[in-house]
PASEBA-1860 file (N, C-alpha, C; in nm, 3 decimals):
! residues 249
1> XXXXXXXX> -8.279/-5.750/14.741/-8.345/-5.800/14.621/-8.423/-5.927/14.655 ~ -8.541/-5.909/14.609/-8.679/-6.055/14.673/-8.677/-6.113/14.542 ~ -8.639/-6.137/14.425/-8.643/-6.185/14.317/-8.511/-6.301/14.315 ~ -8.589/-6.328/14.235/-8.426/-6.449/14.205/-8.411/-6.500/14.041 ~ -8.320/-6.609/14.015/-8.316/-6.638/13.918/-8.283/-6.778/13.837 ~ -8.319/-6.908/13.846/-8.313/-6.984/13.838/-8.270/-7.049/13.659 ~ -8.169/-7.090/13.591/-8.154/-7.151/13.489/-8.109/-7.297/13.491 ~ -8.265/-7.317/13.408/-8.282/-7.478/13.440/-8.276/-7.541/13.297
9> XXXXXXXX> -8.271/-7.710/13.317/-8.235/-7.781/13.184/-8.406/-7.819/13.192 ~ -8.440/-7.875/13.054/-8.586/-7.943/13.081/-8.548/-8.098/13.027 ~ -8.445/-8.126/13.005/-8.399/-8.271/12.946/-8.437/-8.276/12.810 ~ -8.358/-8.368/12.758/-8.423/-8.397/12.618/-8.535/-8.398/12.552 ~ -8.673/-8.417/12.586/-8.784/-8.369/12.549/-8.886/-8.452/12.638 ~ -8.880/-8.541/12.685/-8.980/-8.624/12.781/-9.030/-8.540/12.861 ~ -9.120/-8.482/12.923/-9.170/-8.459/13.030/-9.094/-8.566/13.208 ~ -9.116/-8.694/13.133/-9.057/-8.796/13.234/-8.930/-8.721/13.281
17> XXXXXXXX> -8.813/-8.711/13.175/-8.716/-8.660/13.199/-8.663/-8.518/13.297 ~ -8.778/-8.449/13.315/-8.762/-8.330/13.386/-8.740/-8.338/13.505 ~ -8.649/-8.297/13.574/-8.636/-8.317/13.695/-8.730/-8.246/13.832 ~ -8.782/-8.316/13.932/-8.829/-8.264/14.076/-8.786/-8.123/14.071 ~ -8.652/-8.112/14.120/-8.553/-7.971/14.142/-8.630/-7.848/14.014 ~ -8.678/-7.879/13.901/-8.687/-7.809/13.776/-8.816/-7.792/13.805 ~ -8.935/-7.875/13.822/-9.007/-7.858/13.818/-9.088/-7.780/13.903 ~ -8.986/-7.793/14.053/-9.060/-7.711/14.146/-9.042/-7.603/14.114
25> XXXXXXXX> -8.890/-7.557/14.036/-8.855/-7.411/14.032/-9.016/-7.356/13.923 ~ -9.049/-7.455/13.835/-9.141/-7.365/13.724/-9.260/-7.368/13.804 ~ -9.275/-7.434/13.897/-9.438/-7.370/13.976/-9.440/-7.257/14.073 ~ -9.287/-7.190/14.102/-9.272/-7.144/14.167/-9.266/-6.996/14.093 ~ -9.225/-6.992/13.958/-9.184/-6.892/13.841/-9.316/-6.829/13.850 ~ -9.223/-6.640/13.809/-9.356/-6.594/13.766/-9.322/-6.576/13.608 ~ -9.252/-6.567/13.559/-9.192/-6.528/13.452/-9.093/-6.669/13.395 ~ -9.155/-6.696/13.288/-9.033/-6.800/13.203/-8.961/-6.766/13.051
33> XXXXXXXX> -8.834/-6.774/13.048/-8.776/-6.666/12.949/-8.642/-6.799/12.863 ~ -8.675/-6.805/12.738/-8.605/-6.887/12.646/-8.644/-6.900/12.519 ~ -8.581/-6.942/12.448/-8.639/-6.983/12.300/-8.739/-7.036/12.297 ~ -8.842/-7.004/12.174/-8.969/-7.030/12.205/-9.005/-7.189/12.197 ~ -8.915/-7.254/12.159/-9.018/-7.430/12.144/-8.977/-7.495/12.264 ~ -8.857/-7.409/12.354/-8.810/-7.429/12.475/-8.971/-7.395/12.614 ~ -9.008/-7.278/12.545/-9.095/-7.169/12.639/-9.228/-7.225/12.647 ~ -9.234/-7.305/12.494/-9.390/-7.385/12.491/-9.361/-7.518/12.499
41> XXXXXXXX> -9.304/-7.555/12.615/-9.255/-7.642/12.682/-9.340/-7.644/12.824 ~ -9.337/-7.523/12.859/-9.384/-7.502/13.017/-9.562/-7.492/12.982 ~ -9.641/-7.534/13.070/-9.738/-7.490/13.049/-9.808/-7.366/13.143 ~ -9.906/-7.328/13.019/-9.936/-7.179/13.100/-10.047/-7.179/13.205 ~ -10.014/-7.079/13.263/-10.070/-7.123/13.411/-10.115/-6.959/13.497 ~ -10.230/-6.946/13.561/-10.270/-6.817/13.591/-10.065/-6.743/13.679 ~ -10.061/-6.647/13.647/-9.947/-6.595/13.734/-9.809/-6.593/13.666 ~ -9.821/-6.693/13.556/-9.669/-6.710/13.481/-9.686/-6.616/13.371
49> XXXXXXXX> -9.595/-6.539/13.300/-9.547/-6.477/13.207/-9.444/-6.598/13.123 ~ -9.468/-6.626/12.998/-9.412/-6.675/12.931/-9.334/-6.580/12.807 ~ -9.206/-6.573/12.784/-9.109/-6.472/12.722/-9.027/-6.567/12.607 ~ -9.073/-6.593/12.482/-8.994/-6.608/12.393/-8.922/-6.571/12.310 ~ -8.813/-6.602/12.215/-8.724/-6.521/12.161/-8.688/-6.624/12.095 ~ -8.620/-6.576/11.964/-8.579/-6.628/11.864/-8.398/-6.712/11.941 ~ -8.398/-6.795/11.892/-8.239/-6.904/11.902/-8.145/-6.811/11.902 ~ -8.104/-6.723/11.836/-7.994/-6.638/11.821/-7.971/-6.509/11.937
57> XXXXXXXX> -8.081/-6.513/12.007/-8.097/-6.383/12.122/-8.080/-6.399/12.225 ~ -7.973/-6.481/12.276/-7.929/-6.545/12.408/-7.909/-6.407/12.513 ~ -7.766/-6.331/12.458/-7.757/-6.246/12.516/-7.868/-6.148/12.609 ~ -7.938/-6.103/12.459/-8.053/-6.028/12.478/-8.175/-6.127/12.594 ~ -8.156/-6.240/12.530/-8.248/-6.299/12.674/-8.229/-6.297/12.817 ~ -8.069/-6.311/12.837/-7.992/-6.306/12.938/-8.036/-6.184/12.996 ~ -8.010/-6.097/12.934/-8.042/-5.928/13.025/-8.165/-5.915/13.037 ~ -8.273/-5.940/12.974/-8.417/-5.923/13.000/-8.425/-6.025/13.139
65> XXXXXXXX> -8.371/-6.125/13.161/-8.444/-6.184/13.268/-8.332/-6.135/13.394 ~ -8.181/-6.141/13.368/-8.086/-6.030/13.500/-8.193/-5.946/13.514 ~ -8.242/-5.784/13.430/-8.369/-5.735/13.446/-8.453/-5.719/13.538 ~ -8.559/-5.875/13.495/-8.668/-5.904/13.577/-8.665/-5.951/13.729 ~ -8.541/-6.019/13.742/-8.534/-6.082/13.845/-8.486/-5.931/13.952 ~ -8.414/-5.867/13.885/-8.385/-5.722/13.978/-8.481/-5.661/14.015 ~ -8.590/-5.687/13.961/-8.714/-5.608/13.993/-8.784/-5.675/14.076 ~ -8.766/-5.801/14.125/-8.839/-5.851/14.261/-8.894/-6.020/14.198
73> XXXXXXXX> -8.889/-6.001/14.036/-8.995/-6.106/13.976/-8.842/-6.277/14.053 ~ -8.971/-6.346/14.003/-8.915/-6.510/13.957/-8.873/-6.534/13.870 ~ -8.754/-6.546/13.827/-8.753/-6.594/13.690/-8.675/-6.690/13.671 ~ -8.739/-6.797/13.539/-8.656/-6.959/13.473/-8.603/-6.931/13.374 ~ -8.487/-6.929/13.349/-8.425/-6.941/13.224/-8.473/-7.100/13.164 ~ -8.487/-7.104/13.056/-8.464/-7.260/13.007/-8.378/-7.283/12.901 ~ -8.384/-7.394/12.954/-8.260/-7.471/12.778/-8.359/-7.574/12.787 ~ -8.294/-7.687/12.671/-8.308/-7.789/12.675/-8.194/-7.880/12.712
81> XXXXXXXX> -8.218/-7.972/12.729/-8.121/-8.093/12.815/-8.059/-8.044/12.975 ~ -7.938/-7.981/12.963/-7.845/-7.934/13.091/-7.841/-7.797/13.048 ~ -7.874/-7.676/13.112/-7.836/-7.528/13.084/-7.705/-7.504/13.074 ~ -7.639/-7.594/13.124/-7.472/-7.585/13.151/-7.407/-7.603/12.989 ~ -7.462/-7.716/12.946/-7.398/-7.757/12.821/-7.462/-7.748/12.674 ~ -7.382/-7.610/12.628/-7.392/-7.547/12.483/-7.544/-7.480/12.522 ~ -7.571/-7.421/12.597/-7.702/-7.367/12.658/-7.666/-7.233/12.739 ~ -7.778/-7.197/12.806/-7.792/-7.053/12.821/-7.736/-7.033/12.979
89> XXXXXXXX> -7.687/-7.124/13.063/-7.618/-7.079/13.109/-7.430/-6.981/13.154 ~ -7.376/-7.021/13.054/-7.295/-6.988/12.979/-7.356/-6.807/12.935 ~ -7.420/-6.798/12.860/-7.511/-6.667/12.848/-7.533/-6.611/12.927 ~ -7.618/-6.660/13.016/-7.649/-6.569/13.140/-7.518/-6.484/13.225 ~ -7.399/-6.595/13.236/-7.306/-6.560/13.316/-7.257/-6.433/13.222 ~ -7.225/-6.459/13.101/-7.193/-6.335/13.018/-7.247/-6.223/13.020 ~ -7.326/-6.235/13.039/-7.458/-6.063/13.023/-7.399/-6.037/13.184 ~ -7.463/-6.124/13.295/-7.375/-6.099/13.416/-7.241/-6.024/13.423
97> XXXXXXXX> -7.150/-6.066/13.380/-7.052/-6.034/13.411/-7.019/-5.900/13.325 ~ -7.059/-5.862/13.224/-7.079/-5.731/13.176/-7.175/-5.646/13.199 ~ -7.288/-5.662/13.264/-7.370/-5.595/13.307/-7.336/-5.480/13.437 ~ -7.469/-5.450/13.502/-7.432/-5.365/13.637/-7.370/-5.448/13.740 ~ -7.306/-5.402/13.839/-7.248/-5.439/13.911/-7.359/-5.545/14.032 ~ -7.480/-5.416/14.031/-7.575/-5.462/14.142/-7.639/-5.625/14.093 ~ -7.635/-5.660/13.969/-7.651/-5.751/13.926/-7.587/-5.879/14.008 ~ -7.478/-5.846/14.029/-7.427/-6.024/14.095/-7.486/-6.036/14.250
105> XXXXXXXX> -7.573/-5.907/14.305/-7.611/-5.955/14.434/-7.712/-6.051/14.414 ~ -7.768/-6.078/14.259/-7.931/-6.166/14.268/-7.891/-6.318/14.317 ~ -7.962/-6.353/14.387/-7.945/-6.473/14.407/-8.009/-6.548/14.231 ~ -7.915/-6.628/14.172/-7.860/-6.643/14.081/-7.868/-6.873/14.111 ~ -7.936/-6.912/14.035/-7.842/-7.094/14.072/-7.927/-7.130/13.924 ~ -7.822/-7.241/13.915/-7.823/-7.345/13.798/-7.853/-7.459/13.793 ~ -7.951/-7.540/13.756/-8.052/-7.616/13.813/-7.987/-7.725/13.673 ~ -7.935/-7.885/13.700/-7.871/-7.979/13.561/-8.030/-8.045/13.546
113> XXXXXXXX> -7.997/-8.026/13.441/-8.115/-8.122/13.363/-8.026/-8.265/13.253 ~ -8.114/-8.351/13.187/-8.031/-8.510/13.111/-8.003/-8.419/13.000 ~ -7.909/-8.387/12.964/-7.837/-8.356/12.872/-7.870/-8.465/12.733 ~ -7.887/-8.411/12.640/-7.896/-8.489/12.499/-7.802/-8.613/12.477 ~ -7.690/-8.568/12.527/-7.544/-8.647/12.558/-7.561/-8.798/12.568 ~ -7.602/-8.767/12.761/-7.635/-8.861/12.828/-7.767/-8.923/12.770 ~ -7.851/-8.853/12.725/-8.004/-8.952/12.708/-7.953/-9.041/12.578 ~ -7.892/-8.986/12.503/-7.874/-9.075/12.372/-7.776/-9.186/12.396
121> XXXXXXXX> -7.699/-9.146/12.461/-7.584/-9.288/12.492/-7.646/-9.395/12.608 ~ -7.731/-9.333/12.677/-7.811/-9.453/12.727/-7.908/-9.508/12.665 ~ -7.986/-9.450/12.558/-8.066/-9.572/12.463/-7.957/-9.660/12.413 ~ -7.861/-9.604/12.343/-7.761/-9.642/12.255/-7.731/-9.798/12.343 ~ -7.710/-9.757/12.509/-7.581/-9.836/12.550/-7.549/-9.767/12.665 ~ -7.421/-9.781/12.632/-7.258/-9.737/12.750/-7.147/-9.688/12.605 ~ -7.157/-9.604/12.513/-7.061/-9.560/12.443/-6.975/-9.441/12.490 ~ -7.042/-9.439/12.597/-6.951/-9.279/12.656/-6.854/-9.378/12.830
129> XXXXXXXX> -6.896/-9.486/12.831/-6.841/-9.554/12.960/-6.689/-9.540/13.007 ~ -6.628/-9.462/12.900/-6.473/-9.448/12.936/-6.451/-9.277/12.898 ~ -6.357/-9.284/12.882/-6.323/-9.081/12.864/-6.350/-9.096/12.739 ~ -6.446/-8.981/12.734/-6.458/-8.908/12.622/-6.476/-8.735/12.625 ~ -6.505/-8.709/12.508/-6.516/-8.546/12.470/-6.605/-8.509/12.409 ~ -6.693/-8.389/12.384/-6.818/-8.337/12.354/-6.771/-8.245/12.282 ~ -6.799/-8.213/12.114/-6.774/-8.108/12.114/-6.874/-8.007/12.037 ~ -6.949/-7.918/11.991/-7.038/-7.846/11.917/-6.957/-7.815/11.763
137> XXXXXXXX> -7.044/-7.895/11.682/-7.024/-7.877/11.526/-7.052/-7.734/11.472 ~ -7.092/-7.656/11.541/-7.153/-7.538/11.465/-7.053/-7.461/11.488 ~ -7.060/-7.335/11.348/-6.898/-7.262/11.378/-6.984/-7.102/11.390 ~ -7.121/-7.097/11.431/-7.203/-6.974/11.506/-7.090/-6.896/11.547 ~ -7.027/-6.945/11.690/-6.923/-6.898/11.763/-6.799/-6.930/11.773 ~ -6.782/-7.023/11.676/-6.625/-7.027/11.667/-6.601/-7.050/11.530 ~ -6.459/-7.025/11.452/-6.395/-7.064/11.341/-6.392/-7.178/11.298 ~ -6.427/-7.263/11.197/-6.400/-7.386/11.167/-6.271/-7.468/11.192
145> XXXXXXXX> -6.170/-7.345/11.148/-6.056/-7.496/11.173/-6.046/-7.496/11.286 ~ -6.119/-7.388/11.417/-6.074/-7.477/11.576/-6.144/-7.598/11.542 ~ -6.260/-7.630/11.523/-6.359/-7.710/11.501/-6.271/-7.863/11.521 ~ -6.199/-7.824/11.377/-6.154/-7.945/11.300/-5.990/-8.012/11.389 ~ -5.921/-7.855/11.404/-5.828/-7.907/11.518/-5.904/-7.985/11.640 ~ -5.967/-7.955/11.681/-6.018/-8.011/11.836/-6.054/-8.156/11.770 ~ -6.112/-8.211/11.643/-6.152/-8.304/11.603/-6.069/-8.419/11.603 ~ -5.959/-8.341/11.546/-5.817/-8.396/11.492/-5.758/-8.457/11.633
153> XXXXXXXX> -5.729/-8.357/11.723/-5.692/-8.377/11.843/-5.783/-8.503/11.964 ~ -5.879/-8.512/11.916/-6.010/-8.580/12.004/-5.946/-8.754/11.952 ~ -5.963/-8.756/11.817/-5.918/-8.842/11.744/-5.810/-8.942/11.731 ~ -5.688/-8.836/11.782/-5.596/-8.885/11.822/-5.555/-8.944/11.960 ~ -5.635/-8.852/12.009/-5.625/-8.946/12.215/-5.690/-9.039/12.213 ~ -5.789/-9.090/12.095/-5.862/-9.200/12.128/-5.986/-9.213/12.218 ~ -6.023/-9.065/12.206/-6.153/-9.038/12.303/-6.287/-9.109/12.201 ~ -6.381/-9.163/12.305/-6.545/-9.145/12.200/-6.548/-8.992/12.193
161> XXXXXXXX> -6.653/-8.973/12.138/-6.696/-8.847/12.101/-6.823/-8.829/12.096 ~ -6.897/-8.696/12.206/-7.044/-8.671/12.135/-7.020/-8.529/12.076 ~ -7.094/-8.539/11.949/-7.143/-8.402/11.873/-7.294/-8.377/11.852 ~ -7.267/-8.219/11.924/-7.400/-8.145/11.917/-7.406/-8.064/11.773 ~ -7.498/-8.042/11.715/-7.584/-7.928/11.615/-7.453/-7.982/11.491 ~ -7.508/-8.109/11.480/-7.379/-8.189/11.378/-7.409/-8.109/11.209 ~ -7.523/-8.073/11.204/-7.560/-8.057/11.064/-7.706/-7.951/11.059 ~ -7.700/-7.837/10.979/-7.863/-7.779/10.965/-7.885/-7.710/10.820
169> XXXXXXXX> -7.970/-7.662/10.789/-7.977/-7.612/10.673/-7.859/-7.511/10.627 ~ -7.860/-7.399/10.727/-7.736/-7.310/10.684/-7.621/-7.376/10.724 ~ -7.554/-7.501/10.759/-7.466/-7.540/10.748/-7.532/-7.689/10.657 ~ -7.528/-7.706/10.583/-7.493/-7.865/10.512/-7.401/-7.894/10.479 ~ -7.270/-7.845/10.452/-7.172/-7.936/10.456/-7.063/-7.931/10.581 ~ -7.100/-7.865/10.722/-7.003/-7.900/10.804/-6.970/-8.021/10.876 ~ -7.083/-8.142/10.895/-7.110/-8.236/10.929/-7.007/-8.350/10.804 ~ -7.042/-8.307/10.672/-6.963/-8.376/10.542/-6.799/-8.371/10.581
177> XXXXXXXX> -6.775/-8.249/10.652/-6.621/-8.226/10.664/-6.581/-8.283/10.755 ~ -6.677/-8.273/10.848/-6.619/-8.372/10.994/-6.586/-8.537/10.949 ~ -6.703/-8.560/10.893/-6.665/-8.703/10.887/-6.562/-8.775/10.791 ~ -6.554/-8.632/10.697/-6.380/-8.673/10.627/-6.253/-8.652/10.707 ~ -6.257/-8.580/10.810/-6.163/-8.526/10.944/-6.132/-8.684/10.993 ~ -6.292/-8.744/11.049/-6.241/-8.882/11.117/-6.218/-8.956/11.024 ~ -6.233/-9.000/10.894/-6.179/-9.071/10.790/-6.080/-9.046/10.781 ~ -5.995/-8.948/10.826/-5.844/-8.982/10.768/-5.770/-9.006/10.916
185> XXXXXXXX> -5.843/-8.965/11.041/-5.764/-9.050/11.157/-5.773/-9.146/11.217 ~ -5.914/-9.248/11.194/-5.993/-9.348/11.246/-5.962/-9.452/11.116 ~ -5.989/-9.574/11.212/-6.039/-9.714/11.126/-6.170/-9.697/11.059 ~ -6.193/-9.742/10.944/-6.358/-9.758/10.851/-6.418/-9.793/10.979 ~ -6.398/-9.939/11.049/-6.513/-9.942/11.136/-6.541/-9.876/11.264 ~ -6.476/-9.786/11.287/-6.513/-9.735/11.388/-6.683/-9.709/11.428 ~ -6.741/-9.762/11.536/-6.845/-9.735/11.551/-6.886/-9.577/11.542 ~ -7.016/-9.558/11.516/-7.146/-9.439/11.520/-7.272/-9.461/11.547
193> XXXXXXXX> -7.266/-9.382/11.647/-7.452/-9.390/11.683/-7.528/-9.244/11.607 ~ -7.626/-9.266/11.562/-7.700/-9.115/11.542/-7.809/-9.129/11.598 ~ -7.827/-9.056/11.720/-7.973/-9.044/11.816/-8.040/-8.973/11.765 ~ -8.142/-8.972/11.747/-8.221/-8.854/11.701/-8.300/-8.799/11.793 ~ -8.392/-8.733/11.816/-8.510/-8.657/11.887/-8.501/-8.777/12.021 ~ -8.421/-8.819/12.051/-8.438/-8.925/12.214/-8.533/-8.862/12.274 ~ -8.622/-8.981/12.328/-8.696/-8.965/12.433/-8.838/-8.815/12.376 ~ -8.855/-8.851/12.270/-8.981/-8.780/12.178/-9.035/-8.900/12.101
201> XXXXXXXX> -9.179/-8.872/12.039/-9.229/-8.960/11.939/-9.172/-9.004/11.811 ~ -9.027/-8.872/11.803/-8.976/-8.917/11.650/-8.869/-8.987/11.662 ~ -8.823/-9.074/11.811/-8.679/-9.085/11.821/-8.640/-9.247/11.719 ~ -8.534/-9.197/11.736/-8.484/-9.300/11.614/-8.333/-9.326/11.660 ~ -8.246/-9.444/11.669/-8.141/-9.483/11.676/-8.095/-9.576/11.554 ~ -7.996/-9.513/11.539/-7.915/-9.557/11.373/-7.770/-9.620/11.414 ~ -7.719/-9.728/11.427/-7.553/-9.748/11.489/-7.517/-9.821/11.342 ~ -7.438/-9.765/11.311/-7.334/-9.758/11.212/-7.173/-9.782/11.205
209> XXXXXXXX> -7.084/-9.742/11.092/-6.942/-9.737/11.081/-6.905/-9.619/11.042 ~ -6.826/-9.606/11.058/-6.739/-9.480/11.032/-6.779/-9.452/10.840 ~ -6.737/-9.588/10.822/-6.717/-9.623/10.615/-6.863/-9.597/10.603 ~ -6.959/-9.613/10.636/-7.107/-9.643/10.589/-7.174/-9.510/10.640 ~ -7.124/-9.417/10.712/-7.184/-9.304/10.753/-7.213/-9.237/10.653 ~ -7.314/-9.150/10.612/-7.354/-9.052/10.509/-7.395/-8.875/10.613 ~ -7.340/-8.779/10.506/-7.383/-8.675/10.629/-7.549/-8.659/10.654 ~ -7.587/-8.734/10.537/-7.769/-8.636/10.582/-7.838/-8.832/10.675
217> XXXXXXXX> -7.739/-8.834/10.754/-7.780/-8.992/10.867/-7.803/-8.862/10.986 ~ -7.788/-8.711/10.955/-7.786/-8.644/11.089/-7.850/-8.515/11.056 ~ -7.917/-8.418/11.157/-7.979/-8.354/11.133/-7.959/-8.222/11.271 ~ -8.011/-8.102/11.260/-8.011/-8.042/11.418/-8.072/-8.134/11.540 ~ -8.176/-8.204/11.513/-8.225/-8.298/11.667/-8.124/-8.425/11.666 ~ -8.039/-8.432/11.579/-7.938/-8.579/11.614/-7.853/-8.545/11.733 ~ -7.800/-8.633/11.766/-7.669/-8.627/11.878/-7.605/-8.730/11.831 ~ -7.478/-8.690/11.755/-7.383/-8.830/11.748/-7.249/-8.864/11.828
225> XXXXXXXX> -7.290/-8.997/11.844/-7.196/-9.042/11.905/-7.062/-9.113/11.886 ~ -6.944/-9.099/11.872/-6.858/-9.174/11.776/-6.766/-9.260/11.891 ~ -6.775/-9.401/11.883/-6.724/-9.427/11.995/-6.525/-9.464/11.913 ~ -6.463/-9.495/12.068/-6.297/-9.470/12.043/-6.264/-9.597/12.001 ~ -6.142/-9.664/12.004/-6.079/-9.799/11.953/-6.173/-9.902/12.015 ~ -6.208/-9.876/12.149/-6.261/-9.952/12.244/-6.405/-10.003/12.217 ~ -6.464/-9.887/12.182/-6.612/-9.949/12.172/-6.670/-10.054/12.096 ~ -6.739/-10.122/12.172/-6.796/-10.230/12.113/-6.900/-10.249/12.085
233> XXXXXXXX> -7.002/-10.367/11.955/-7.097/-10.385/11.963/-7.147/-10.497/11.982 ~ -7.194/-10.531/12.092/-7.338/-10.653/12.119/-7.458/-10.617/12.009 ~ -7.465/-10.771/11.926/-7.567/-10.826/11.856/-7.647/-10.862/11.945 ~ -7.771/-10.810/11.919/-7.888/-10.918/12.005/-8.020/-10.911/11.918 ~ -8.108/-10.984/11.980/-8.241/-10.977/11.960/-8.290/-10.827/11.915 ~ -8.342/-10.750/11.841/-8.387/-10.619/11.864/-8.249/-10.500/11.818 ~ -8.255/-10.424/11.900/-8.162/-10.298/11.863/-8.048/-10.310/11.987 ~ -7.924/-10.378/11.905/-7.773/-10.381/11.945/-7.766/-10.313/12.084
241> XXXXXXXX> -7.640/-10.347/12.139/-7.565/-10.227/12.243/-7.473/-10.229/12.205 ~ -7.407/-10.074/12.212/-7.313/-10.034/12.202/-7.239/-9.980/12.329 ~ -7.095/-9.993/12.387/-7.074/-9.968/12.472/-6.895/-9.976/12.482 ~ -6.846/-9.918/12.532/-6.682/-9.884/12.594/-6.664/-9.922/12.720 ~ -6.587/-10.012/12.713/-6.517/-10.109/12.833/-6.409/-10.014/12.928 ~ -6.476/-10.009/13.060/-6.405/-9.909/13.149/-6.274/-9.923/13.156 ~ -6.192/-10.018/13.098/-6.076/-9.986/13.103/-6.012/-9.969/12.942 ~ -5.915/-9.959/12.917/-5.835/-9.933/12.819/-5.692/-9.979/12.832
249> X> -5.632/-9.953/12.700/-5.494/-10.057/12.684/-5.450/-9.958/12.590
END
């Protein structure tokens, strides 16, 4: 098999952000295959095939490009931020591993891109500087009360916390529930960051309390960050830091 298959992150939305490793893979692509505001991301270029698909067609994306790449082509998966995290690598391996067998001979690699995570806690600061946990608000693929257990549980070790896809239209009140979850295991002041679109023209940083949080402070482009007992905030000139002291007590 002369084809291969590359699933790469494109970072939070900067161009800056994209990595060397990513970028060579997309000049090298003949074929680029992801959700479409992911896909019109890449620009088009004599030789590339650009393949979009609706958010919900991971699977189905997954096998169209296993597929292509069997057939000799190039192909980029994309996400945004890290493919690894709440992204289509995860997918890919799934269609993989249920698919044909001849499938796992493709040469197959996973290319990290800045995760939403990381880009927002570094405008923010250092709020992730000690252990923390990540977890996805959306109950797409899972049941709510894991949701809320894992919340409960996060809460109680005293981890910060980042949350992805905190709030969207077909969910408006799961974001409302979370933050009554940490209201009944957290202090009022517990710090909150809400990043928004980082590292785009609309980005916006909001640092807050636990007591003063409202759910619509968040949206699908937010990333929030909830930091643990530890985190602290520096007043300064301009827009605060927020940050967690590498050790703990």
């Amino acid at each position: 098999m002369s084809g291969w298959l590359k699933i790469v992150g494109l970072g939070p939305g900067a161009d800056a952000m994209i990595t060397p490793e990513v970028s060579a893979a997309l000049l090298e692509a003949t074929d680029v295959v992801g959700y479409v505001p992911y896909v019109n991301r890449v620009a088009p270029r004599a030789g590339l095939t650009r393949h979009g698909s609706d958010n919900r067609e991971e699977i189905r994306r997954a096998d169209h490009a296993l597929r292509m790449a069997r057939e000799g082509r190039r192909v980029v998966v994309v996400s945004s931020g890290d493919p690894g995290v709440f992204a289509m690598a995860s997918a890919v391996f799934e269609a993989l591993e249920a698919g044909d067998k001849d499938l796992r001979a493709l040469d197959i690699q996973v290319l990290p891109g800045i995760s939403a995570m990381l880009a927002a806690s570094a405008r923010a600061g250092a709020p992730l500087g000690h252990d923390f946990c990540c977890i996805n608000l959306s109950d797409n693929l899972k049941p709510w009360a894991l949701i809320e257990k894992r919340l409960r549980l996060a809460a109680e070790a005293d981890f910060a916390m980042a949350f992805y896809n905190p709030r969207s239209k077909s969910r408006p009140i799961g974001f409302e529930r979370t933050l009554d979850v940490l209201r009944e295991a957290c202090e009022p002041e517990r710090l909150i960051v809400f990043a928004r679109a980082v590292s785009t023209p609309e980005e916006s940083i909001n640092v807050t309390t636990l007591k003063d949080a409202t759910p619509d402070m968040a949206d699908m482009r937010t990333l929030v960050i909830v930091g643990s007992r530890q985190t602290r905030l520096i007043e300064r000139d301009g827009a605060p830091l927020v940050y967690t002291p590498r050790s703990a007590v």
